[in-house]
N, C-alpha and C positions, 0 to 999 in steps of 0.2 A: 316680433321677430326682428335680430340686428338686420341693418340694409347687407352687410357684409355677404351673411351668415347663406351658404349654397346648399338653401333646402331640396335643391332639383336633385344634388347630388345622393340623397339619403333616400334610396327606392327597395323598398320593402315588399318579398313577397309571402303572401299569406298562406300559399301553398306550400311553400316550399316545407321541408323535414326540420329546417333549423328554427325556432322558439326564434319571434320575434323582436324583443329582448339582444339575442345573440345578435341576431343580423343587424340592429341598430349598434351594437355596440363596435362590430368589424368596419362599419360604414364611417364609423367616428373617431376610429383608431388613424384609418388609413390615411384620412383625411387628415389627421393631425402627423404622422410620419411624414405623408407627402409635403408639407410645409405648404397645406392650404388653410387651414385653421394656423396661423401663425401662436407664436407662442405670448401671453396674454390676451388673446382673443377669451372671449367670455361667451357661451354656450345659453343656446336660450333657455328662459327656464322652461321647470316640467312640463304647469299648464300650458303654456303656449308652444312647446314640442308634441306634446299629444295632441292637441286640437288640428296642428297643422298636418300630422301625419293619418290624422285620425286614429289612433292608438290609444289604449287606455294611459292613465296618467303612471303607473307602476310600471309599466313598461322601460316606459324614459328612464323611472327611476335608477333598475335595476342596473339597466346600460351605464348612467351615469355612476352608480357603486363600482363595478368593475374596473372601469377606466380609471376613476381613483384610486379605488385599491392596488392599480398597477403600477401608479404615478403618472400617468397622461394628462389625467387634471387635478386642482386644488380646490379643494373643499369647505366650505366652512358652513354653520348652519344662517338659514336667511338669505343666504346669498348664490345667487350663480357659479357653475362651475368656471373655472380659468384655466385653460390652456398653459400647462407649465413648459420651462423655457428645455427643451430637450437638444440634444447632439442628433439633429436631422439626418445630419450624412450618412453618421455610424448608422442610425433607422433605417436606411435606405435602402446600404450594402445589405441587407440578412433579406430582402427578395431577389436582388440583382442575378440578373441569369447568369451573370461571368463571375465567377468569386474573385475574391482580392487576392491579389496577388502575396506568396508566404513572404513575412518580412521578420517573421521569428522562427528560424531553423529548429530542427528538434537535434537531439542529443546526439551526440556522434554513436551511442550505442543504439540509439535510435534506427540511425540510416542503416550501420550495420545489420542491426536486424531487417529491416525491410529491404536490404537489396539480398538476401539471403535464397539460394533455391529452393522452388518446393516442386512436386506433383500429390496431385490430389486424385486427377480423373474429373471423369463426367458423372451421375446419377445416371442409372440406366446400361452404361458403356461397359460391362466387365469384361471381356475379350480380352486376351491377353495383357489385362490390366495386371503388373506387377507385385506380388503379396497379397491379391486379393484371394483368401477362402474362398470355399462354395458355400453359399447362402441358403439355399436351397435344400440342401441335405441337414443345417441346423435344425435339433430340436424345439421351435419354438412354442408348441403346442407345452411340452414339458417345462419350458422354461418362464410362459406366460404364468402356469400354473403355481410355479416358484414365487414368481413377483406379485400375484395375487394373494397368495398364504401370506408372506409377509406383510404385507400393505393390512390386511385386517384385521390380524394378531397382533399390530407394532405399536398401537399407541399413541407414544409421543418417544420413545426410545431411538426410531429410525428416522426421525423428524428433526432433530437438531446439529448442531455442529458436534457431536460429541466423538469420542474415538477418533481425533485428527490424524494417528498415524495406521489407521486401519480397523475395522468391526473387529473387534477377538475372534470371532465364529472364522472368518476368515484369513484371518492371519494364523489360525491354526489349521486350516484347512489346506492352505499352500505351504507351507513347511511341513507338512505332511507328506503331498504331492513331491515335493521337493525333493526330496531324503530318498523317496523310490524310482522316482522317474527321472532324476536329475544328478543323483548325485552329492547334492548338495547340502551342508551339515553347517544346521542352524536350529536356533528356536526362534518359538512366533514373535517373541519380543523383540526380532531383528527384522521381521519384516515390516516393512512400510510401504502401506498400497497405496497408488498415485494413478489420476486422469490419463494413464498410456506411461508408456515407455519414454515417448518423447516429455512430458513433464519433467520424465522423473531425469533427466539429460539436462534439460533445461537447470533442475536445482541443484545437482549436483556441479556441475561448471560453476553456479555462483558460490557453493559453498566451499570448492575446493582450490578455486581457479582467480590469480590475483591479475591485472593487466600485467602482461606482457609474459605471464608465466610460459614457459617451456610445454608444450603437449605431444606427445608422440601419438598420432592418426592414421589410423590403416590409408593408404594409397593404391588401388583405389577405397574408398569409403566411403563410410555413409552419408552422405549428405545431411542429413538431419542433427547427426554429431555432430559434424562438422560445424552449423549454421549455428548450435549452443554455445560450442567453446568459442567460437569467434565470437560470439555477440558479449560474451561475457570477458571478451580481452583476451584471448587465448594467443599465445605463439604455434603456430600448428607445425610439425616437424613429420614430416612422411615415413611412416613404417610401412616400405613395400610389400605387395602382398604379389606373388605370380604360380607358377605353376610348380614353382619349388617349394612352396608356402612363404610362412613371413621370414622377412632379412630380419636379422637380430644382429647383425654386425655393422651396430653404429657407435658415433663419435663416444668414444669412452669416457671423452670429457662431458657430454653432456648431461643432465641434471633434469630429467621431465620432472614436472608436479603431478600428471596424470599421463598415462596410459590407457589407450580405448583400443580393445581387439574385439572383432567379434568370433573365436574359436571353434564354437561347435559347428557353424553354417556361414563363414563369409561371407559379409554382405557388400558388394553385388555379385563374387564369382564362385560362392558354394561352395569353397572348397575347407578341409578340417583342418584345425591346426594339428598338425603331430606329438606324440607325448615328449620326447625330448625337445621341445621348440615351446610348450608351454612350462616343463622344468625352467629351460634357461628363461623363460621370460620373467619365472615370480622371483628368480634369483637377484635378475636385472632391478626390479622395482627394490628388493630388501636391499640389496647395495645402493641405488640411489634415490633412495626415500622416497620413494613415488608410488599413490597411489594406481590399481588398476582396475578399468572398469570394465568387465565383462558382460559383453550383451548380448544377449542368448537369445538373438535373431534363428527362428524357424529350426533352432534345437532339436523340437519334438519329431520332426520330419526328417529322419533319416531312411532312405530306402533299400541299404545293404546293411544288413545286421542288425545290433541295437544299434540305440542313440545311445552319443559320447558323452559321457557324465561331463560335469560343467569342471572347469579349471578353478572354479571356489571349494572346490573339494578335496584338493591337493593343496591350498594356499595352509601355509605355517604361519606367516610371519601376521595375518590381519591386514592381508594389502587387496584382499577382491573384494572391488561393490559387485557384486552380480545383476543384474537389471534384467528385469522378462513381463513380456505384454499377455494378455490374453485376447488379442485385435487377432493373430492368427489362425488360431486355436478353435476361439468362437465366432466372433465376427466384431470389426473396427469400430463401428460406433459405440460399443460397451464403453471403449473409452477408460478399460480400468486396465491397469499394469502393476509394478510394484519394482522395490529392490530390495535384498537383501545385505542389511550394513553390517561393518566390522562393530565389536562392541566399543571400540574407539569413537565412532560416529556416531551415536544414539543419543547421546546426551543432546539435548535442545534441538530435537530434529520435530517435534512437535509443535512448538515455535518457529520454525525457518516453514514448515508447512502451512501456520497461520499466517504467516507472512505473505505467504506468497498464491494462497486462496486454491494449492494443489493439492486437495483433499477430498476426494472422489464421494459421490453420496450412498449415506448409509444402507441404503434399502436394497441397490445394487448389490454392494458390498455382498449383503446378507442374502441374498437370493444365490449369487453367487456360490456362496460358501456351503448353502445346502446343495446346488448343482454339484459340486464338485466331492462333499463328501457322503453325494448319495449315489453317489456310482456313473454319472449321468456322464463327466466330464472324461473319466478314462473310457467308457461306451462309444463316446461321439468321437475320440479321438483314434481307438484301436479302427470304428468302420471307416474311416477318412482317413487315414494312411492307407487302404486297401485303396481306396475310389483313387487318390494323387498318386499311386504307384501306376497303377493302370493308364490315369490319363497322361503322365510323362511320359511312359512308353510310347503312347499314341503320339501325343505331341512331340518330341524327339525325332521320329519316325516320319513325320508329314511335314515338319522342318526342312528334314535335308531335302527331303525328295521331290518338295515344292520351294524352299528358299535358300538349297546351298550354292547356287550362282554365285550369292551376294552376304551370306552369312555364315560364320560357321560357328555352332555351337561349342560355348567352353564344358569341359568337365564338371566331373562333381556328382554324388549321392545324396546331398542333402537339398531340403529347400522347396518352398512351393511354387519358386521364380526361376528362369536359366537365363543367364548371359549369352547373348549373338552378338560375336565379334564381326563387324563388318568387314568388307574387301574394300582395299586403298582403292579410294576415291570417292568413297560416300561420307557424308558427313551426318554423322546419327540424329543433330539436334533439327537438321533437315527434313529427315526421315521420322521420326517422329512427331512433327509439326505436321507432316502431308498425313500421316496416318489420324491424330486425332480428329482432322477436316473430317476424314472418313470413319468418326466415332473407334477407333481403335486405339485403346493409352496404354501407350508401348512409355518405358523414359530412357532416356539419353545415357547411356553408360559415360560420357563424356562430363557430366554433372558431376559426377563422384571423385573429381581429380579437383587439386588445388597447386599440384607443382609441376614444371615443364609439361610436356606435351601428352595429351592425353590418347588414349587409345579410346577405338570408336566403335562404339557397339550400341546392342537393345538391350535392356532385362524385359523379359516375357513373362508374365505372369500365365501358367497353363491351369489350377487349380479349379480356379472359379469359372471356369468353362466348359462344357459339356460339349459332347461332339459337333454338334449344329454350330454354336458359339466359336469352338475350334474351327472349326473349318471353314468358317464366313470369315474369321480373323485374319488365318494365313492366306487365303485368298486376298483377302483386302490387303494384307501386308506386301503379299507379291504383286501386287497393281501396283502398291506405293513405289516398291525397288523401281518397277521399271519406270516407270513417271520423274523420279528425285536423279534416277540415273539420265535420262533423256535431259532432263532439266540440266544437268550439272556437266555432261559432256563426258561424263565418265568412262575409263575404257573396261571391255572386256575382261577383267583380270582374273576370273575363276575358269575362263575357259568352258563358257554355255550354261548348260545345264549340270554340272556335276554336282556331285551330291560332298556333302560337307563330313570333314571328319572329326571325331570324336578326339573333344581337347583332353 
C-alpha cells in the first residue's frame, strides 16, 4: 500500500443495501473530487486493495472499471490505475450547498416567460377556486371503462406519434359537436387537437405573431393570452371590455396582426359580446388583415336561454381561429383542447406541431372521441348545467348577504366563475394572498390588466363546490375581508352590512 494512500478513509459497510463494489467506488470518487487523491497519484493495485479491505479481489476490480469508464482514472493493462488530472473546482461546485452564482442569463424570451402570471391553486383546495368543474359529479366509472377498451384493442396504433394534428375518431367527433352545440361550420380536417387551450395560445402567438407585432387584447383579459403573446414578442394594445361590452372604437390607424376576444363568456366578467359588436369586429380584422382568435372560454355554460353560437360561424372572410378546451366541460388534467383553423393555416401545421412536442396522446384522444360520440359527453353536460344553475343561485345569494360590505358582484349569465368587484380600499392581490393562507384560491381580478390602472376585484369559482364547500369558502372569505381590512386601515365604504347589487 502507497505511504500516501488514506485507506482509514475507505470504510465499507456490509450491511448496508448498496453492493460493495458501489460503496468502494463513491469512497474513491470523492476522494479524488476532494483533491485528496491528487491528480497522478496511483491507486493500489487490486491484490493489495482487497487484502487490506478484506474484500474479494473483483470487487476492487469492478470499482476500479467504473471510475475509468467515467474518466477519474487511466487505465492500462499491467499497470496501476492513475488518478487523471481533473478541473477540481468545477468537481466541487455540483455538491456545494450554495449554487454558483448565474453568470449566463437566459434569453430575453426566457425571462419574459418566466416573470409571466399564473394561478394554479392548491390540490385538495377547490372552494371557490376559479373554472374549477365539479369533479365529483364526473363520470369516471364510464370513462375508465373508455380508456380500458382502448388500451386492449389498440395495439400499437395508440402507441406512437402518429396523427400529429389529432386521432380522426376525434377530430370527427368534435366537428360534429361543433356544428350542433356551437355553431360552428368546419370539417374534421380543420381541427387540430392540442394539450389544452393554453398550448394551442402558446402556438398560435408563435405562428402568427412577429416581435413587435401589433395585438389587440381584451382589457381586462386573460392572463394566460396575455403571457403567450408577450413571450412570443407581442405588442399588446387594450380592447376595453365594461358593462357596455367591447370598445371597438379604436385608432383607425392602427394595424393588429391578431385579435383575441373571448365572445360567448368574457373572461374574467361573463359578459357576451353582442351581434352587431361581433359583425363590426370580423369587419374590422378584413379591413386590416388581422387575424382573430376566438376563445370560447365556458361557451357551453350559459344559464338564460341557449348558448351563443361561436363568432366562427358568421366569419366570411377565413379570419377566426376559434380555440376550445375540454379542462371545463370534463375536468383540467385531461389536458386535451383543440382549434379550429381557417383553411389558409393547415398547410404545415403538422410540422409546427412536431416542432413544438404540442400533440396530445393518442389513447386519450380516442377514448375521448368515443365519450363523446356515445352520447356520454352531451349526458354529462345537459345534468351539469342543471347542478351550476342551482349552485350560482345559491352562491349569488350567500354573496351578497354574507360579502356585500366589501364586494359587489358583476353581471352576466354565463360562465362557471363570477367577478367580485371590491370596495375602494381593498386591494384584491392582498385579499387573495390572506385567503389562500386559509386554503381558499380565489385570483386577483387585478392580474388581468396590462394598461393604467386596474380595477380590483375576486373571480370566484362557484362550480366545483357543493354547499358545505360553499359555505366554509364564503365564511373563510368573510374572515379574510375583515382581517385585509383591519390590516389595511381601510374605511367603511359600503356602509355595514348591506347587501351588494346586481352589476
Amino acid at each position: 500500500m502507497p505511504e500516501s494512500f488514506p485507506l482509514e478513509a475507505l470504510v465499507l459497510d456490509r450491511d448496508a443495501g448498496l453492493p460493495l463494489h458501489r460503496q468502494l467506488y463513491a469512497a474513491l470518487r470523492a476522494l479524488i473530487e476532494q483533491g485528496v487523491l491528487a491528480a497522478g497519484t496511483a491507486l493500489p493495485s487490486t491484490r493489495t486493495l482487497s487484502l487490506d479491505l478484506e474484500i474479494a479481489r473483483n470487487t476492487v476490480t469492478a470499482a476500479y472499471d467504473q471510475l475509468g469508464a467515467e474518466g477519474y482514472v487511466a487505465t492500462r493493462p499491467g499497470a496501476r490505475p492513475v488518478v487523471v488530472d481533473l478541473p477540481i473546482a468545477a468537481l466541487s461546485l455540483q455538491d456545494a450547498a450554495t449554487p454558483a452564482p448565474q453568470t449566463r442569463p437566459i434569453s430575453r424570451r426566457g425571462a419574459l416567460m418566466m416573470a409571466q402570471p399564473a394561478h394554479h391553486g392548491t390540490p385538495g383546495q377547490h372552494a371557490l377556486h376559479p373554472g374549477m368543474p365539479d369533479a365529483a359529479n364526473f363520470p369516471f366509472a364510464t370513462w375508465g371503462k373508455l380508456i380500458a377498451r382502448r388500451a386492449r384493442f389498440a395495439r400499437t396504433s395508440l402507441f406512437g406519434t402518429y396523427h400529429v394534428a389529432g386521432h380522426p375518431d376525434l377530430r370527427q367527433a368534435i366537428a360534429a359537436y361543433l356544428k350542433t352545440a356551437r355553431g360552428v361550420r368546419c370539417s374534421p380536417d380543420q381541427i387540430v387537437v392540442t394539450t389544452g387551450a393554453q398550448a394551442a395560445l402558446d402556438l398560435l402567438a408563435r405562428l402568427l405573431i412577429d416581435p413587435d407585432d401589433p395585438v389587440w387584447m381584451e382589457e381586462p383579459g386573460y392572463y394566460g393570452a396575455q403571457a403567450a403573446f408577450t413571450a412570443a414578442g407581442a405588442r399588446l394594445l387594450p380592447l376595453g371590455v365594461d358593462g357596455d361590452g367591447w370598445r371597438l372604437d379604436l385608432d383607425r390607424q392602427a394595424r393588429p396582426r391578431v385579435v383575441y376576444v373571448t365572445p360567448s363568456c368574457h373572461h374574467p366578467l361573463g359578459a357576451t359580446m353582442r351581434m352587431e359588436q361581433r359583425l363590426k369586429l370580423l369587419e374590422l380584422a378584413e379591413a386590416r388583415d388581422a387575424w382573430i382568435i376566438e376563445d370560447d372560454f365556458d361557451g357551453e355554460y350559459r344559464f338564460q336561454g341557449q348558448p351563443i353560437p361561436a363568432m366562427q360561424g358568421l366569419d366570411r372572410f377565413g379570419r377566426v381561429i376559434y380555440v376550445g378546451t375540454f379542462a371545463k366541460i370534463l375536468f383540467p388534467a385531461l389536458r386535451l383542447g383543440f382549434m379550429v383553423l381557417p383553411p389558409a393555416l393547415l398547410d404545415g401545421i403538422a410540422r409546427a406541431l412536431s416542432i413544438t412536442g404540442q400533440f396530445a396522446p393518442l389513447i386519450l384522444q380516442a377514448a375521448l372521441a368515443d365519450f363523446i360520440s356515445g352520447g356520454h359527453m352531451a349526458r354529462h353536460l345537459r345534468r351539469m348545467r342543471r347542478i351550476y344553475a342551482a349552485r350560482r343561485q345559491t352562491f349569488r345569494a350567500a354573496c351578497e348577504a354574507e360579502l356585500g360590505r366589501w364586494m359587489t358582484l358583476a353581471g352576466g349569465d354565463s360562465g362557471i366563475q363570477m367577478v367580485g368587484l371590491l370596495a375602494p380600499g381593498l386591494d384584491d392581490r392582498a385579499v387573495a394572498a390572506a385567503a389562500q393562507a386559509q386554503g381558499i384560491n380565489v385570483s386577483p381580478l387585478s392580474m388581468q390588466y396590462r394598461h393604467g390602472a386596474p380595477r380590483h376585484g375576486l373571480l370566484l369559482g362557484y362550480a366545483g363546490a357543493d354547499d358545505t364547500a360553499m359555505r366554509r369558502g364564503i365564511s373563510v372569505l368573510r374572515q379574510t375581508f375583515r382581517s385585509v381590512e383591519e390590516d389595511a386601515g381601510a374605511p367603511d365604504t359600503m356602509g355595514g352590512d348591506r347587501k351588494s347589487a346586481h352589476g
